[in-house]
Structure formats: structure tokens, C-alpha cells
N, CA, C and O atoms as a CHARMM CRD file, in Angstrom:
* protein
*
  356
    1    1 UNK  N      0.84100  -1.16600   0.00000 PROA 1      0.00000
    2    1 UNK  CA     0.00000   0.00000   0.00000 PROA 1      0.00000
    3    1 UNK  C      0.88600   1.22900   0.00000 PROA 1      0.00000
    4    1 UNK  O      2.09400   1.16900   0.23100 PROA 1      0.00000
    5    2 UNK  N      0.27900   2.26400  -0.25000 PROA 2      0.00000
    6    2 UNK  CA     1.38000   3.50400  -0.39000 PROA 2      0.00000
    7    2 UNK  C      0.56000   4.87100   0.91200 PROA 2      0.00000
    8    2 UNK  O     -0.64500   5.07200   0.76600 PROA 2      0.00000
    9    3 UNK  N      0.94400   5.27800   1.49400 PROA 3      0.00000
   10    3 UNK  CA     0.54100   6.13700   2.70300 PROA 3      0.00000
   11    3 UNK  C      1.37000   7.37500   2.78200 PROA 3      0.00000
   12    3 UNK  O      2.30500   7.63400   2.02500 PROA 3      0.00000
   13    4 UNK  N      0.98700   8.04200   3.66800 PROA 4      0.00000
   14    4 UNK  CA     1.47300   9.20100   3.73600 PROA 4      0.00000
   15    4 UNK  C      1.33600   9.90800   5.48100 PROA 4      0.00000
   16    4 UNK  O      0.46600  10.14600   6.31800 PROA 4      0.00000
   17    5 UNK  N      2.52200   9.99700   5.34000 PROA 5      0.00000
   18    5 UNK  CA     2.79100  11.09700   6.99100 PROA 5      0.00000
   19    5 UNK  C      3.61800  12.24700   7.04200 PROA 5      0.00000
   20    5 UNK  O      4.15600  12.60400   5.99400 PROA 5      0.00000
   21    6 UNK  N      3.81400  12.90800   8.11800 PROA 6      0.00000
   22    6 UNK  CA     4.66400  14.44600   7.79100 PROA 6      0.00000
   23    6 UNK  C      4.98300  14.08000   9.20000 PROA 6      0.00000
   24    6 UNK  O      4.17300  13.66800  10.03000 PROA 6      0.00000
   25    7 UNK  N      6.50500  14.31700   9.40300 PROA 7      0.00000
   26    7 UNK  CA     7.88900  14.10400  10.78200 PROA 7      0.00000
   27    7 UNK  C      7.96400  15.80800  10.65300 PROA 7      0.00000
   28    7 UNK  O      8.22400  16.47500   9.65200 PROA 7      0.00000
   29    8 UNK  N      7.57500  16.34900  12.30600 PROA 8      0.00000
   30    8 UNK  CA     8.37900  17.15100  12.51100 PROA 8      0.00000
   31    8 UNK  C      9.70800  17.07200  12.61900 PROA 8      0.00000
   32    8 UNK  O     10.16300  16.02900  13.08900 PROA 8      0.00000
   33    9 UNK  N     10.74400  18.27800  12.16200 PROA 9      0.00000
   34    9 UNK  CA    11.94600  18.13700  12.42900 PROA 9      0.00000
   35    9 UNK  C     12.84000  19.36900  12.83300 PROA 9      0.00000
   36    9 UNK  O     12.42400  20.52200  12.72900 PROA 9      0.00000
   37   10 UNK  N     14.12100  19.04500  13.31200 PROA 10     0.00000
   38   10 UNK  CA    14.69300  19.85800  14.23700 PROA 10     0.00000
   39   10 UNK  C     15.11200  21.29600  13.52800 PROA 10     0.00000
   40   10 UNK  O     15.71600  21.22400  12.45800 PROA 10     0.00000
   41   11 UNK  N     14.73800  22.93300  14.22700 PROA 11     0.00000
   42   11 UNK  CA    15.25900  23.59700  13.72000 PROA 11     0.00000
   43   11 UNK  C     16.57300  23.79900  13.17800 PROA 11     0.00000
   44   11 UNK  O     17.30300  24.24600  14.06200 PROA 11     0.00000
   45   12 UNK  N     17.01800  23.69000  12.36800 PROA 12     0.00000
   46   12 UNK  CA    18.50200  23.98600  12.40200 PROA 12     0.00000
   47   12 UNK  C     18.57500  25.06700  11.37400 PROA 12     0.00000
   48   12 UNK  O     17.70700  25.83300  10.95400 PROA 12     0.00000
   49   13 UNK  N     20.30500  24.87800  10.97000 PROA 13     0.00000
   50   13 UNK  CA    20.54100  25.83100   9.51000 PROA 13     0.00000
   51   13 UNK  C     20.26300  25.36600   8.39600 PROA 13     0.00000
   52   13 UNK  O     20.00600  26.05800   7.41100 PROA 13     0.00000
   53   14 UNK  N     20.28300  24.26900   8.42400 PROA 14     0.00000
   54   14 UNK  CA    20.16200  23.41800   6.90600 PROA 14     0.00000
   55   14 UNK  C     18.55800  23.34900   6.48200 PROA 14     0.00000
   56   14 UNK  O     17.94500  23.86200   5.54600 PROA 14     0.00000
   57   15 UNK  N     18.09800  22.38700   7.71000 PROA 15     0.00000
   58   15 UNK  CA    16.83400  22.24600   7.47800 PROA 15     0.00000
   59   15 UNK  C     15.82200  23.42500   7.04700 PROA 15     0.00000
   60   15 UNK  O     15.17200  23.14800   6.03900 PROA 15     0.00000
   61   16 UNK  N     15.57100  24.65400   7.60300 PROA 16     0.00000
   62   16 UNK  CA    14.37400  25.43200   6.56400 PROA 16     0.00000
   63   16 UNK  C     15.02600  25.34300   5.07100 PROA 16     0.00000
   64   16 UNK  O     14.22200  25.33500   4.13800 PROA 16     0.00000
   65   17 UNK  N     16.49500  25.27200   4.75300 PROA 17     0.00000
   66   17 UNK  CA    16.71100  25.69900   3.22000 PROA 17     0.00000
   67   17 UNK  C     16.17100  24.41700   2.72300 PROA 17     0.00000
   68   17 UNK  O     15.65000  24.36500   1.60900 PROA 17     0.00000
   69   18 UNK  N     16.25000  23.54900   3.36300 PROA 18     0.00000
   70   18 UNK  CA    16.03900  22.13900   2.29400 PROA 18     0.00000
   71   18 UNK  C     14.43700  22.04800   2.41900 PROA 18     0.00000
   72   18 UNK  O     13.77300  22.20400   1.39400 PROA 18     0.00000
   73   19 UNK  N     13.89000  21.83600   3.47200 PROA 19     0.00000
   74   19 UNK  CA    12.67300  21.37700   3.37700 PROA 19     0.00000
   75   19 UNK  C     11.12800  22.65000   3.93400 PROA 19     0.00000
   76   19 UNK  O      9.96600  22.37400   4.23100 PROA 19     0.00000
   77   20 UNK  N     11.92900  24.15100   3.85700 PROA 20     0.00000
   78   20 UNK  CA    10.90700  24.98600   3.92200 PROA 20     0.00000
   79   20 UNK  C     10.05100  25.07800   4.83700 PROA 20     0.00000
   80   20 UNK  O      9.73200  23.99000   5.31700 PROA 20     0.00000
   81   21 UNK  N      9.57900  25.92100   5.24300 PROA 21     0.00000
   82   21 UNK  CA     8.49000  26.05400   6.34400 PROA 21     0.00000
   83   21 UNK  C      6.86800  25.89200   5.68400 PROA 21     0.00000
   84   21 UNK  O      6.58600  26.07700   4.50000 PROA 21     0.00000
   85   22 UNK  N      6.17500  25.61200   6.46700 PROA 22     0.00000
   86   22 UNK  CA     4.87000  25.13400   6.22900 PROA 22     0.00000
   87   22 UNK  C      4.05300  26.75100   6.61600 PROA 22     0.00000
   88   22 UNK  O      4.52400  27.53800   7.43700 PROA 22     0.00000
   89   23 UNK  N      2.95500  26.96300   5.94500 PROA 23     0.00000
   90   23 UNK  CA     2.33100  28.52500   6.28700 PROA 23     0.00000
   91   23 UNK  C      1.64800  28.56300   7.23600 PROA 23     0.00000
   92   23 UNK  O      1.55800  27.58700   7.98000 PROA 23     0.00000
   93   24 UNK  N      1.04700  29.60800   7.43700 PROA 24     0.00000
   94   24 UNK  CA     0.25300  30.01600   8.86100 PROA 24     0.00000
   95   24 UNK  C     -0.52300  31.24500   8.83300 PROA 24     0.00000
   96   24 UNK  O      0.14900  32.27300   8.74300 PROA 24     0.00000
   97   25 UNK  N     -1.48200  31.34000   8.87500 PROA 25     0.00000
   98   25 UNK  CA    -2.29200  32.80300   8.91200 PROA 25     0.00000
   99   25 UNK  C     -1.69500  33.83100  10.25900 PROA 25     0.00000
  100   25 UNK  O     -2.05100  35.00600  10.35100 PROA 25     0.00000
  101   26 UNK  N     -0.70000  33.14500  11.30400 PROA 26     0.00000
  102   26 UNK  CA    -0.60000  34.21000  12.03600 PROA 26     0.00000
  103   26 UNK  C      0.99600  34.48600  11.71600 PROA 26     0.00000
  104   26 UNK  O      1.84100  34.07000  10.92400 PROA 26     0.00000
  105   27 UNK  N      0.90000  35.53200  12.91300 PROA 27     0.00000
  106   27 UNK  CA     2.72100  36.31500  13.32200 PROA 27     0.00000
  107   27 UNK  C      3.13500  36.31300  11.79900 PROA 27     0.00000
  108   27 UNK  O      2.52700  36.56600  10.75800 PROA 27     0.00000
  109   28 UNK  N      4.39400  35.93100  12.09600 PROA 28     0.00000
  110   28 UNK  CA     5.19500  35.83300  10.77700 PROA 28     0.00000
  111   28 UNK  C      4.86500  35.16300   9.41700 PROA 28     0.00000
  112   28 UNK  O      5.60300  35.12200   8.43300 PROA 28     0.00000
  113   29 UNK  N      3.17400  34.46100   9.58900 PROA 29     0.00000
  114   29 UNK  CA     2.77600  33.42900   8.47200 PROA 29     0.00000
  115   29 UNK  C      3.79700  32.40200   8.17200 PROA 29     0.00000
  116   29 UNK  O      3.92400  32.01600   7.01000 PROA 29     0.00000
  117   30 UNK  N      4.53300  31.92800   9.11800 PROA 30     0.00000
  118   30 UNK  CA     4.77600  30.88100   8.63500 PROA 30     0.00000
  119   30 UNK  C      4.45000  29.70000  10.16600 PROA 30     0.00000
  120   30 UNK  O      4.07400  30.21900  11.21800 PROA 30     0.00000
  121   31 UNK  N      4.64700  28.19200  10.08000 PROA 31     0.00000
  122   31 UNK  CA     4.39700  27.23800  10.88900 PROA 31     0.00000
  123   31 UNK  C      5.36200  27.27400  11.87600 PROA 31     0.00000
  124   31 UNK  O      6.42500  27.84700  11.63700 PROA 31     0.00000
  125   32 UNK  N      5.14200  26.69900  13.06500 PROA 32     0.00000
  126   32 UNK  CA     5.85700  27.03200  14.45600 PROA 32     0.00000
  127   32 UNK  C      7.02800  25.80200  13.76400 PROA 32     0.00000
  128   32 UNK  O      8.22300  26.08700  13.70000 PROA 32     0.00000
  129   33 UNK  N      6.58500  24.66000  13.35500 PROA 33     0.00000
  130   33 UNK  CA     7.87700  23.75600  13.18500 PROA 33     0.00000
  131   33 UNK  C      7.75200  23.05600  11.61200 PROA 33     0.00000
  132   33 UNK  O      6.78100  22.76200  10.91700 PROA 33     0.00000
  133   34 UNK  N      9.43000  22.93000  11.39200 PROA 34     0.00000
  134   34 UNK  CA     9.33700  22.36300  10.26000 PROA 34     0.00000
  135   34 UNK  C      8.85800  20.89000  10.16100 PROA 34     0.00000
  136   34 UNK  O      8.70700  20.00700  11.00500 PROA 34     0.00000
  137   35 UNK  N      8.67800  20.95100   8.83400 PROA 35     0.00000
  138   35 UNK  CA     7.93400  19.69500   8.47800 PROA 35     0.00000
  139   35 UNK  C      8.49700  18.60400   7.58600 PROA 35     0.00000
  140   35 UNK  O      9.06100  19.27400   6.72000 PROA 35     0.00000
  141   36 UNK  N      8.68700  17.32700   7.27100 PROA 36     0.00000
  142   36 UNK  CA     9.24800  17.14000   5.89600 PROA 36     0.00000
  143   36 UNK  C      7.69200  15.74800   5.88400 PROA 36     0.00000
  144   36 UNK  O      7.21000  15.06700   6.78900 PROA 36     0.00000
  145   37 UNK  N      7.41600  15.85100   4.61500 PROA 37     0.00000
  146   37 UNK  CA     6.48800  15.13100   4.14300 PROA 37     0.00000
  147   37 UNK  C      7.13700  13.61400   3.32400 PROA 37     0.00000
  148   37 UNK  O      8.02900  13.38000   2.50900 PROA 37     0.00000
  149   38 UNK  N      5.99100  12.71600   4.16700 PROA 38     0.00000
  150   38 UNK  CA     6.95400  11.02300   3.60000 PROA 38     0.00000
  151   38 UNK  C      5.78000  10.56500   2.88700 PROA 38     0.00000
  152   38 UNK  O      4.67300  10.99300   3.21600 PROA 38     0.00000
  153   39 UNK  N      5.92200   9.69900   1.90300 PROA 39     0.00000
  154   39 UNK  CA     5.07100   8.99900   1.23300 PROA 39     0.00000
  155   39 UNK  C      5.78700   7.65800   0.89700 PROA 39     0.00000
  156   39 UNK  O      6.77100   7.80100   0.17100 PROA 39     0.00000
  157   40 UNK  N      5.48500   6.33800   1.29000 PROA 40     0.00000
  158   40 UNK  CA     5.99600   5.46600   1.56900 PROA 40     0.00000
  159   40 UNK  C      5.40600   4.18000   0.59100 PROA 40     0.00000
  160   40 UNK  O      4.43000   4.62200  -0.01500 PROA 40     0.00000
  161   41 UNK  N      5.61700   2.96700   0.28200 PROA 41     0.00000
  162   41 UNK  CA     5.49500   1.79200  -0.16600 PROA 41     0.00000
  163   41 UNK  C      5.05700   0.71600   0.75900 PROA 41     0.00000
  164   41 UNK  O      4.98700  -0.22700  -0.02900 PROA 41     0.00000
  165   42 UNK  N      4.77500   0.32400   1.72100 PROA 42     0.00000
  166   42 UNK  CA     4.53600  -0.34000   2.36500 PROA 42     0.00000
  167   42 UNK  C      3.73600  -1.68700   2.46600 PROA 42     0.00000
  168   42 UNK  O      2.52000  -1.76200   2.29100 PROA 42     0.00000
  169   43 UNK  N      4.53800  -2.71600   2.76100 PROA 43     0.00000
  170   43 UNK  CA     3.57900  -3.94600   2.57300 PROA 43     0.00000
  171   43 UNK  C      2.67800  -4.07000   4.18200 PROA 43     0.00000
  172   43 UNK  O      3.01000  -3.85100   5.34700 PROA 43     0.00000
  173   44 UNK  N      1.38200  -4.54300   3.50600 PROA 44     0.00000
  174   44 UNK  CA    -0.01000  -4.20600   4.35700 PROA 44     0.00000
  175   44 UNK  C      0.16700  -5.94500   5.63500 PROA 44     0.00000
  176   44 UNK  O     -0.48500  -6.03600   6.67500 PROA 44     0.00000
  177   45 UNK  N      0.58600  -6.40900   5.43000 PROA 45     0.00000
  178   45 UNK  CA     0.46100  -7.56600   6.39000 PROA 45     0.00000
  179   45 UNK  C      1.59400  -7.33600   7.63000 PROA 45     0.00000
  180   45 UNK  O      1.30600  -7.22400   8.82100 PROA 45     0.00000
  181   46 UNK  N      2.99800  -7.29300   7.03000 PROA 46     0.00000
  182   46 UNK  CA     3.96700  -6.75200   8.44000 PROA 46     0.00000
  183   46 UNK  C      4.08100  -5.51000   8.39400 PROA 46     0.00000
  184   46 UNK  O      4.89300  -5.24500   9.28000 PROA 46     0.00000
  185   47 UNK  N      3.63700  -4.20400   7.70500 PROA 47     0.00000
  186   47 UNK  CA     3.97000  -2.64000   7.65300 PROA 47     0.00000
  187   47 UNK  C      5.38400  -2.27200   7.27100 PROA 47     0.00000
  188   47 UNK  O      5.87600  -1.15400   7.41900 PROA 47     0.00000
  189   48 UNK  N      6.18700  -3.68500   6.59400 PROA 48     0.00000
  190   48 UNK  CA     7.45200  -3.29000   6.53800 PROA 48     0.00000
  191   48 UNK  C      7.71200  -2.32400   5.03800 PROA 48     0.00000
  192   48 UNK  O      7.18100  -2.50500   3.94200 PROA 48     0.00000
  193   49 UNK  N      8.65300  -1.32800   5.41400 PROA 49     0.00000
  194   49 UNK  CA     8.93200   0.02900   4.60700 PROA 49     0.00000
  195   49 UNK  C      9.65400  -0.93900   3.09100 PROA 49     0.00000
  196   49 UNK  O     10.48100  -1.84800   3.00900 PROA 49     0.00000
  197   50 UNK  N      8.93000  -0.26000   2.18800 PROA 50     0.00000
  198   50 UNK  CA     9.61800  -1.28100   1.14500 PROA 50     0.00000
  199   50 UNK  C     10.46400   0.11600   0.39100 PROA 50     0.00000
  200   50 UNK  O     11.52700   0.03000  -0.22400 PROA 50     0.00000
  201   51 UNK  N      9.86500   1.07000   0.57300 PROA 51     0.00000
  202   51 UNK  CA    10.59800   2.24100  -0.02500 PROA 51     0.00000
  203   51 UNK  C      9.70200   3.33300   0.17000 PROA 51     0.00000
  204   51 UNK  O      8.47700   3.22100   0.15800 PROA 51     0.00000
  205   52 UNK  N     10.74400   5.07500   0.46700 PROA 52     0.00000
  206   52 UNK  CA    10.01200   5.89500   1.12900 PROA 52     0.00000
  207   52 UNK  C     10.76000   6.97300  -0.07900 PROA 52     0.00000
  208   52 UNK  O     11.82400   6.69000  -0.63100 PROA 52     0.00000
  209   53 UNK  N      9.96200   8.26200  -0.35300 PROA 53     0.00000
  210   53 UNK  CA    10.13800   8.95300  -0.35800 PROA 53     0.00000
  211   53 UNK  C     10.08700  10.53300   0.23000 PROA 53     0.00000
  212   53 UNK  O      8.98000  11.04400   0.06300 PROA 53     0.00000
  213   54 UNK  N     10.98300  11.31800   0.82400 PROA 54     0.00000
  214   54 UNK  CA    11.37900  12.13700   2.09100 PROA 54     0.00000
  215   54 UNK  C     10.95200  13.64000   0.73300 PROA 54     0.00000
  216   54 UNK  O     11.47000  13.67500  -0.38400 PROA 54     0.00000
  217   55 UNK  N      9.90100  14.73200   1.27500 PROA 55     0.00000
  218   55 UNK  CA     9.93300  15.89100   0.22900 PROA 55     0.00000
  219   55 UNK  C      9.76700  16.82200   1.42200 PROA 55     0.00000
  220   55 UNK  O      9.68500  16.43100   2.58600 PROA 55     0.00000
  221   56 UNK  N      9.71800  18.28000   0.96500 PROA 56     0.00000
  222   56 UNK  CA     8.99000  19.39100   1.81100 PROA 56     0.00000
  223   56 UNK  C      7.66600  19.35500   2.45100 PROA 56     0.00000
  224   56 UNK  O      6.70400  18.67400   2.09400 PROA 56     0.00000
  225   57 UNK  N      7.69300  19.66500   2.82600 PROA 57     0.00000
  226   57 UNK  CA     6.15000  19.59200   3.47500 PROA 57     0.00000
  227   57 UNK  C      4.97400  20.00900   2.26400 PROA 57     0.00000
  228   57 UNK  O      3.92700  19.38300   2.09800 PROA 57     0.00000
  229   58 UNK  N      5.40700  21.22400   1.45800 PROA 58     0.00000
  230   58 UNK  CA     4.67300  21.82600   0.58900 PROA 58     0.00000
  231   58 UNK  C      4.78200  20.78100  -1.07200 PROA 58     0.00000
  232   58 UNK  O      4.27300  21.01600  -2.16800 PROA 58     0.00000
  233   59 UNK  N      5.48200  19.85900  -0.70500 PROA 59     0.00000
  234   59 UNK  CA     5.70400  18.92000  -1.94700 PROA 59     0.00000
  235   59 UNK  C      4.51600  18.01600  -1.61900 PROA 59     0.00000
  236   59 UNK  O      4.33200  17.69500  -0.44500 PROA 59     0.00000
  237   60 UNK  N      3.52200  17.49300  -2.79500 PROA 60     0.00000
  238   60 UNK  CA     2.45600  17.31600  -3.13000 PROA 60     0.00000
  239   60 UNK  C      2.49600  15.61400  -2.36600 PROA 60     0.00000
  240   60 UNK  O      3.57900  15.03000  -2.33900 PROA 60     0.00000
  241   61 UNK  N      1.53400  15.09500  -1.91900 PROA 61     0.00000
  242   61 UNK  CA     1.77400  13.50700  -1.96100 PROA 61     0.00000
  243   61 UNK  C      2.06300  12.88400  -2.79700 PROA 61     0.00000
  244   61 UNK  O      2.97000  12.06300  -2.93400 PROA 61     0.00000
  245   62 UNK  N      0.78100  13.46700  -3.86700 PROA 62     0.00000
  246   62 UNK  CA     1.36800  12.45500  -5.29500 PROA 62     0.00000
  247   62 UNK  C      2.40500  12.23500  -5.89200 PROA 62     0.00000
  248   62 UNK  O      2.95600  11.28100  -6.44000 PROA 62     0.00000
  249   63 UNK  N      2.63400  13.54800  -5.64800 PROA 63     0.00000
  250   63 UNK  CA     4.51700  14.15100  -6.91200 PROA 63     0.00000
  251   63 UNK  C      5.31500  12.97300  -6.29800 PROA 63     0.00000
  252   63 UNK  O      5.88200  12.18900  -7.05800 PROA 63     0.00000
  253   64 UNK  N      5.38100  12.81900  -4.97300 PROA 64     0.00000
  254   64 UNK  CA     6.11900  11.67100  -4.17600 PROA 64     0.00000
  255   64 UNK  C      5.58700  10.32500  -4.58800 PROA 64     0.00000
  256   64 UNK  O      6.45400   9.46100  -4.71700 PROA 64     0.00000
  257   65 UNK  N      4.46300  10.00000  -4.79800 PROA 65     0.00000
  258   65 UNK  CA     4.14100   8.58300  -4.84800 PROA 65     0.00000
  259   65 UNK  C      4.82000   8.36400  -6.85800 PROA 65     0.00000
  260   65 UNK  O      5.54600   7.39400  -7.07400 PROA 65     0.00000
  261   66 UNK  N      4.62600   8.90000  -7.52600 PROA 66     0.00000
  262   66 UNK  CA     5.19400   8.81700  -8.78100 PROA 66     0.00000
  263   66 UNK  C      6.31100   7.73000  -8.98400 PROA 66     0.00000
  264   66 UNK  O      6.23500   6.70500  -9.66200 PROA 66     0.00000
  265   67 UNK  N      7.62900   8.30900  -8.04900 PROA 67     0.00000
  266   67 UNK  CA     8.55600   7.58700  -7.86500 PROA 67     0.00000
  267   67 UNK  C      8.46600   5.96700  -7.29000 PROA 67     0.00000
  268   67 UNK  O      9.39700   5.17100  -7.41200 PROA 67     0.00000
  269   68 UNK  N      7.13200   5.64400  -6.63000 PROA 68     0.00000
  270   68 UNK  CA     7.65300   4.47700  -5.59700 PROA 68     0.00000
  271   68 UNK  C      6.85600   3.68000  -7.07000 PROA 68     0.00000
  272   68 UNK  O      7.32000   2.59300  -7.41400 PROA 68     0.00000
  273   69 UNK  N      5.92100   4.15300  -7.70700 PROA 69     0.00000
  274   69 UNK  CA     5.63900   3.37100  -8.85100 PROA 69     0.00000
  275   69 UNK  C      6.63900   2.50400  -9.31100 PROA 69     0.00000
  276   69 UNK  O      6.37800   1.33900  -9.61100 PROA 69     0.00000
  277   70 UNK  N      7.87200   3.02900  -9.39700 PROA 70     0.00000
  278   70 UNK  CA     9.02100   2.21700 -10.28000 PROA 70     0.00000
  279   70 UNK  C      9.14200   1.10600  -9.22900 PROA 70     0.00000
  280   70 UNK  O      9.91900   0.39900  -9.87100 PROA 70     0.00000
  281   71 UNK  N      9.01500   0.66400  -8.48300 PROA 71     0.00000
  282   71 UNK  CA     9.49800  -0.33200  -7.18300 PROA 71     0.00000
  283   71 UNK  C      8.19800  -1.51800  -7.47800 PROA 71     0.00000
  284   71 UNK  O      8.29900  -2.57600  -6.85800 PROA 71     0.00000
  285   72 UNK  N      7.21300  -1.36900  -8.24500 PROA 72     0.00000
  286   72 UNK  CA     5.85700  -1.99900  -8.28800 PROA 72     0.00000
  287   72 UNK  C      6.83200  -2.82100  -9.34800 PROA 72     0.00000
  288   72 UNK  O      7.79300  -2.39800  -9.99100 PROA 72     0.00000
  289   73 UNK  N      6.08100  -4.51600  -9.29100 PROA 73     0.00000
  290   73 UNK  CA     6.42600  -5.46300 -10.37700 PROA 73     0.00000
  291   73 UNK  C      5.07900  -6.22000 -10.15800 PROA 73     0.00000
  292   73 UNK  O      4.30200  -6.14700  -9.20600 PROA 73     0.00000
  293   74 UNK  N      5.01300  -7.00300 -11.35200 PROA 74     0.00000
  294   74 UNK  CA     3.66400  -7.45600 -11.61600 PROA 74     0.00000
  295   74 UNK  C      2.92100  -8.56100 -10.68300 PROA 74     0.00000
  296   74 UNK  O      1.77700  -8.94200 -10.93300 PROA 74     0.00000
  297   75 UNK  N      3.76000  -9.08300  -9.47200 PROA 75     0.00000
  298   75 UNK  CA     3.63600  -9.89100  -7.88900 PROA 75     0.00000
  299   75 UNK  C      2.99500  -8.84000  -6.92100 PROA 75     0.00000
  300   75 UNK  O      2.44400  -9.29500  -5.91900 PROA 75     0.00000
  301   76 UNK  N      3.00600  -7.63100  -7.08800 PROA 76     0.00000
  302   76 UNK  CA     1.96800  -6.65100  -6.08500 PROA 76     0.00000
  303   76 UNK  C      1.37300  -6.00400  -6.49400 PROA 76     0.00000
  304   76 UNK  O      1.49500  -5.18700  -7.40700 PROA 76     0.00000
  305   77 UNK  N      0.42600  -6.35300  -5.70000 PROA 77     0.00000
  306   77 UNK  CA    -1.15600  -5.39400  -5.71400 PROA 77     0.00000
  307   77 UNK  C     -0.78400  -4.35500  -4.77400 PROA 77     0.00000
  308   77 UNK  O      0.03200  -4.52900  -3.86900 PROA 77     0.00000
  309   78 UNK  N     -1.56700  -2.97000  -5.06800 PROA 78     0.00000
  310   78 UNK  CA    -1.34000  -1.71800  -4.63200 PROA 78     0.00000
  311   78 UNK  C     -2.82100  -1.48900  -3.74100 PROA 78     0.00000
  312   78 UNK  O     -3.81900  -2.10700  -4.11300 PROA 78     0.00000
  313   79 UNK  N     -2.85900  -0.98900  -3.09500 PROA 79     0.00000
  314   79 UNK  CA    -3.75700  -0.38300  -2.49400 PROA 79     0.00000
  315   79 UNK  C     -3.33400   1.22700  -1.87500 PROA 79     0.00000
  316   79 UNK  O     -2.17600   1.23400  -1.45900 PROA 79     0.00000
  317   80 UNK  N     -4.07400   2.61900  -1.73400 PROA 80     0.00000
  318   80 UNK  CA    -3.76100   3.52800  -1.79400 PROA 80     0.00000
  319   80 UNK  C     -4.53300   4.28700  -0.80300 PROA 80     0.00000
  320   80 UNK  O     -5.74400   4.13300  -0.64500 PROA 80     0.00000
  321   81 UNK  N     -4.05700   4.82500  -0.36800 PROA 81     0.00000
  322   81 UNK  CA    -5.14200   5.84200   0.93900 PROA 81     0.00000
  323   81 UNK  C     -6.11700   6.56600   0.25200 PROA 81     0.00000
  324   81 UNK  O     -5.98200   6.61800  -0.97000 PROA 81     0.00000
  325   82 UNK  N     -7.05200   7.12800   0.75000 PROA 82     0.00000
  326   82 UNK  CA    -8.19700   8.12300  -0.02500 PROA 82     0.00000
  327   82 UNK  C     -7.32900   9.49100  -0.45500 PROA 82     0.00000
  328   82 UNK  O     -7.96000  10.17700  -1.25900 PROA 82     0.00000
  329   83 UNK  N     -6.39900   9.87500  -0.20000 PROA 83     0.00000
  330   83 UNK  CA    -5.79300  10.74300  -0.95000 PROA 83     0.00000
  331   83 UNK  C     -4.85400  10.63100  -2.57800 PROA 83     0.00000
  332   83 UNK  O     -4.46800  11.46700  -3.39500 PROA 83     0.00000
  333   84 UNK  N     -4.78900   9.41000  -2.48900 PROA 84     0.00000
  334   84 UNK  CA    -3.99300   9.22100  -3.53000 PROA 84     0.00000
  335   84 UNK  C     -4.95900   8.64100  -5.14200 PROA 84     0.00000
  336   84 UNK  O     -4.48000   8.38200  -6.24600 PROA 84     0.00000
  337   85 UNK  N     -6.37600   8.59600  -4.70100 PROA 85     0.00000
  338   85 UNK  CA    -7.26300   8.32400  -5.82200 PROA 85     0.00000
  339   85 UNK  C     -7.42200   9.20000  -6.40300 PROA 85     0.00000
  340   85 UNK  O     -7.77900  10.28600  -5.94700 PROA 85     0.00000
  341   86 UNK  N     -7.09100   8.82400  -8.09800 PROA 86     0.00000
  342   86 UNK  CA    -7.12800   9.99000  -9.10600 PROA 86     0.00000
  343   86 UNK  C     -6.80000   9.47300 -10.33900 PROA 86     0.00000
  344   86 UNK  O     -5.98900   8.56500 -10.52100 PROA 86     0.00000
  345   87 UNK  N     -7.49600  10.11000 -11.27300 PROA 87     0.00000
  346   87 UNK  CA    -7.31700   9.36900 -12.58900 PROA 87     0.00000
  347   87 UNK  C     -5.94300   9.33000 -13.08600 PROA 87     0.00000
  348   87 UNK  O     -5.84100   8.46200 -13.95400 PROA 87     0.00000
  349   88 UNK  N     -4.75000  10.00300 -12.83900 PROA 88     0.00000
  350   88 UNK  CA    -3.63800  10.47700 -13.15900 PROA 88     0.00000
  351   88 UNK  C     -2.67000   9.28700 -12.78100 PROA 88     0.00000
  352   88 UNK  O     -1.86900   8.59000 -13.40400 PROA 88     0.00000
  353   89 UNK  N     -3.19900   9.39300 -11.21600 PROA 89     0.00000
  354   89 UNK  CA    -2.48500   7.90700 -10.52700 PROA 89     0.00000
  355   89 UNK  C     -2.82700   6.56000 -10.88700 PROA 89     0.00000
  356   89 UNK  O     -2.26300   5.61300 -10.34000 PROA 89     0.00000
């Protein structure tokens, strides 16, 4: 199955350049903590990670699931969270 979660992560120097701040209608408009957004491969019986892809928070789920496509061979069936249904996918 392919899923999706978002890891807060630690302020540092590197991290806002790489993975950006998430917005906010208040103060400064932007989110109290950074974010990085995962979209993962996962087999549904042990939950084991078959392959992940790590983006910005503001990077799309799908744009991420694109890639784990290539990891699919004709022995697995996919199943997909309600976000990832779409004629495209």
C-alpha cells in the first residue's frame, strides 16, 4: 500500500533551506515547526517500509508517490489511501 505522513523536524541551519516552512495565517505566516512530508510503499500484512520517499512539506503527496511506482512489479497489488485516488495515478 502507499501512505502518507509528515515528521516534525529539528530547527537547524540546513533544514528550513532544504525542506521549507509550512504557512500560517498568524505572526510571521509561517508554521511554528518544520515539516518534511513522507510517502511510503509499504507492505499491508507486516507494515514493513519497502521504499520511502522524504519531500517538503509543501511537496504534493502524489509528486512523491510517482517515484515508488518504479518499485511496483507485476507480484503486487497496490492499495492507496483516499488521498492518492485519481485518474492520473
Amino acid at each position: 500500500m502507499i501512505d502518507r505522513t509528515v515528521f516534525d523536524l529539528p530547527d537547524t541551519k540546513t533544514n528550513p533551506a532544504h525542506f521549507g516552512r509550512t504557512e500560517s495565517s498568524r505572526g510571521e505566516m509561517q508554521g511554528a515547526f518544520l515539516q518534511a512530508r513522507v510517502v511510503a510503499l509499504v507492505e499491508s500484512g507486516t507494515h514493513t517500509i519497502i521504499a520511502a520517499e522524504i519531500g517538503a512539506s509543501s511537496t504534493g503527496e502524489t509528486t512523491l508517490a510517482y517515484s515508488l511506482f518504479k518499485k511496483l512489479n507485476n507480484e503486487l497489488r497496490l492499495l492507496v489511501d483516499q488521498g492518492f485516488s485519481s485518474y492520473h495515478l
